[in-house]
C-alpha positions in Angstrom: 103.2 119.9 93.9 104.7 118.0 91.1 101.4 116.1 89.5 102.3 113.8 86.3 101.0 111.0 84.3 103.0 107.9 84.0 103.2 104.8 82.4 104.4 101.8 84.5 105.8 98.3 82.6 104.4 95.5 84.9 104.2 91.6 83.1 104.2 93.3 79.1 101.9 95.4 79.7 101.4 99.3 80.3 99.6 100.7 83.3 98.5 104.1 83.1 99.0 106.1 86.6 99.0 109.6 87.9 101.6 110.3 90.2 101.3 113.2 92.7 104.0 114.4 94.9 103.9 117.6 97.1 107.7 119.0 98.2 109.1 117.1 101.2 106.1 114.3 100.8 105.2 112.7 104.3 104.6 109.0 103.4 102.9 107.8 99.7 99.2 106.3 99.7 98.9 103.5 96.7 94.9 103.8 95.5 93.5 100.3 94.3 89.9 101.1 92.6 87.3 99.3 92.5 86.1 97.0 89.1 84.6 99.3 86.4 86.7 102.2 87.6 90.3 103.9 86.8 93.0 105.9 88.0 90.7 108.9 86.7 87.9 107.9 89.0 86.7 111.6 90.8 85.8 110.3 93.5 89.5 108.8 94.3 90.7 111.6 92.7 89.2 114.2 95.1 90.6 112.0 98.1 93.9 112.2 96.7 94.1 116.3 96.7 93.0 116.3 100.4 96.1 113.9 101.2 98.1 115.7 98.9 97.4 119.3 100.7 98.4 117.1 103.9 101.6 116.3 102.6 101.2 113.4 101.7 102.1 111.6 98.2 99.7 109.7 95.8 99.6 106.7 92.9 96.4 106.7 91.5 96.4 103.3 88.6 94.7 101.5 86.6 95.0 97.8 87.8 94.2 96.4 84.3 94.6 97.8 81.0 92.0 98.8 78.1 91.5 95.7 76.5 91.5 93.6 79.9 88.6 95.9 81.3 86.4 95.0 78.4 87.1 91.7 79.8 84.1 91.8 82.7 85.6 88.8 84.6 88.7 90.5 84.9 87.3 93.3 86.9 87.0 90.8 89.7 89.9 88.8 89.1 91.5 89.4 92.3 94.5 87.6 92.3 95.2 89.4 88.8 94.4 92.4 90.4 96.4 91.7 93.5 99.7 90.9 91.7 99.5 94.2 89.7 99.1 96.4 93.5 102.4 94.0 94.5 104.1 94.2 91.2 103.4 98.4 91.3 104.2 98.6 95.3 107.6 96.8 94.1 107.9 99.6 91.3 107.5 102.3 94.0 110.2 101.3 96.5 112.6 100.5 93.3 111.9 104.8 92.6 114.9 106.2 93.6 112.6 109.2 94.9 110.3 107.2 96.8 111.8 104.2 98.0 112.1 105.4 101.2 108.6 106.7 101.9 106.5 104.8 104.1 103.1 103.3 102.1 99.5 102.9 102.7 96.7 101.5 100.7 93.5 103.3 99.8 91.0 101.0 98.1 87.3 101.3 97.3 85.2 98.0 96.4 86.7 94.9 95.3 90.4 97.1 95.3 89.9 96.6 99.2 90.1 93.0 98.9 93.3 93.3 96.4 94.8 96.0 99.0 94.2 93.4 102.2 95.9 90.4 100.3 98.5 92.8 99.0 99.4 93.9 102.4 99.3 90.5 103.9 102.2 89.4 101.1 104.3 92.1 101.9 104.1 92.6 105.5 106.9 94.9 106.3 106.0 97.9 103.4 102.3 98.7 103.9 101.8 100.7 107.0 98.2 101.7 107.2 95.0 100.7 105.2 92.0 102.3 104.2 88.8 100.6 102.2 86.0 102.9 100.9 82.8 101.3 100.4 85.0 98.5 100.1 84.0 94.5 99.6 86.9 93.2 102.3 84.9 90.1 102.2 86.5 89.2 99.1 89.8 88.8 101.1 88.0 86.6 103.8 91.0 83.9 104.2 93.8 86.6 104.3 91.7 88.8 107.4 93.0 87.3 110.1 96.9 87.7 108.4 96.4 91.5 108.0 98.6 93.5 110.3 98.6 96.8 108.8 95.9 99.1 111.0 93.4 98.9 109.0 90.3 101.8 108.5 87.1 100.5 107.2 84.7 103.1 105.8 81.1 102.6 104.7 77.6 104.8 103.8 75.2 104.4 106.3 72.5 103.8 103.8 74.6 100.5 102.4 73.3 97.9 104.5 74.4 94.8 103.2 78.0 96.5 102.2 77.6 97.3 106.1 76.6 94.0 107.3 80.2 92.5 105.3 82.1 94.8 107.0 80.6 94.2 110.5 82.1 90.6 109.5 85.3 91.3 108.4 86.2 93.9 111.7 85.2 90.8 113.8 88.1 88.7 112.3 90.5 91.6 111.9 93.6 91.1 114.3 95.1 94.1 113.7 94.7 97.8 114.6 91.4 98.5 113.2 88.2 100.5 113.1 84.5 101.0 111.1 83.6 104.2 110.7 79.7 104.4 109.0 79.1 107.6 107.2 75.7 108.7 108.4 72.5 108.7 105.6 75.8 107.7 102.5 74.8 105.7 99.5 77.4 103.0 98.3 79.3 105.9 96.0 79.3 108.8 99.0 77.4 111.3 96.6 75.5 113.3 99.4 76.5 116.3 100.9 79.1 116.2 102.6 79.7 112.1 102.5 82.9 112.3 100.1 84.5 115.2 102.1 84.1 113.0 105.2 85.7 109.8 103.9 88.4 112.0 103.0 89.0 113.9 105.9 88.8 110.8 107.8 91.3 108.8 105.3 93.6 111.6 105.6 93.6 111.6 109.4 94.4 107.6 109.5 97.1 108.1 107.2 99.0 110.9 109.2 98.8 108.5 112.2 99.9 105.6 110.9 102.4 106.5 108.0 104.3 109.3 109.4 
């Protein structure tokens, strides 16, 4: 496994990522977080290693920079935040070591929304799509464009993050399911609740990107 932090120039700025690739990597799964979180986020981080021990490669990044997260409104800027996934899914197939990898999106919260539009801008590149917890919703005039198959993931115990995504699979076109993770909160803290997003996650991904 060759695990590093890196620094990525996107419009003069510096985005801080963590790069993980195991030997003879599968496909690569692009992580878009959710506001108030980062690329060190565990909870992102622990899906990561499971798709990592699977083969598979991972960008974990921090959309926006220091000073712009003190900025609350930028936390749900999404067009900001969408350009930065595009400008950084650009930045991956310009990697000589990568470029020819096939890509997903994993995002959690308003990052689902960023990965949807994302995907919907560059059709041909984004292969499979996962949202944890995610708010899709924020995407609602780009669902019906999405054509990457698409995995929707929330706690049980969410119930109005479940009624939004009962909305957006009804105008999904594409290949698409909801899985609800029995008795999980918003953030998948119970027992068991993270380890099954991730195993599920992980089993999407091998389907779609490989």
């Amino acid at each position: 496994m060759n695990k590093q932090e890196i620094e990525i120039s996107i419009d003069d700025v510096i985005l801080k990522g963590i790069l993980s690739i195991p030997t003879n990597p599968l496909a690569l799964v692009i992580f878009a977080h959710g506001a108030g979180s980062s690329r060190l986020s565990p909870r992102n981080n622990y899906v990561a290693e499971v798709l990592n021990k699977a083969g598979l490669a991972t960008l974990l990044f921090d959309l926006l920079t220091e000073k712009e997260d003190f900025e609350f409104e930028n936390r749900f800027d999404i067009p900001l935040l969408t350009k930065r996934l595009i400008d950084v899914t650009k930045w991956i197939k310009d990697n000589e070591d990568l470029k020819d990898l096939n890509i997903g999106y994993f995002g959690s919260s308003t990052g689902s929304a960023s990965a949807i539009i994302a995907a919907t801008k560059i059709l041909e590149d984004i292969k499979a799509l996962v949202s944890r917890g995610g708010r899709p919703d924020l995407a609602k005039d780009y669902l019906s464009k999405l054509k990457s198959p698409t995995l929707l993931m929330v706690g049980g115990n969410d119930d109005v993050v479940i009624d939004l995504n009962e909305e957006v699979f009804n105008q999904l076109n594409c290949e698409k399911k909801l899985e609800i993770i029995p008795d999980a909160t918003h953030l998948f803290e119970e027992p068991g609740a993270l380890e099954k997003v991730a195993e599920l996650a992980k089993d999407w991904f091998l389907m779609y990107l490989i």
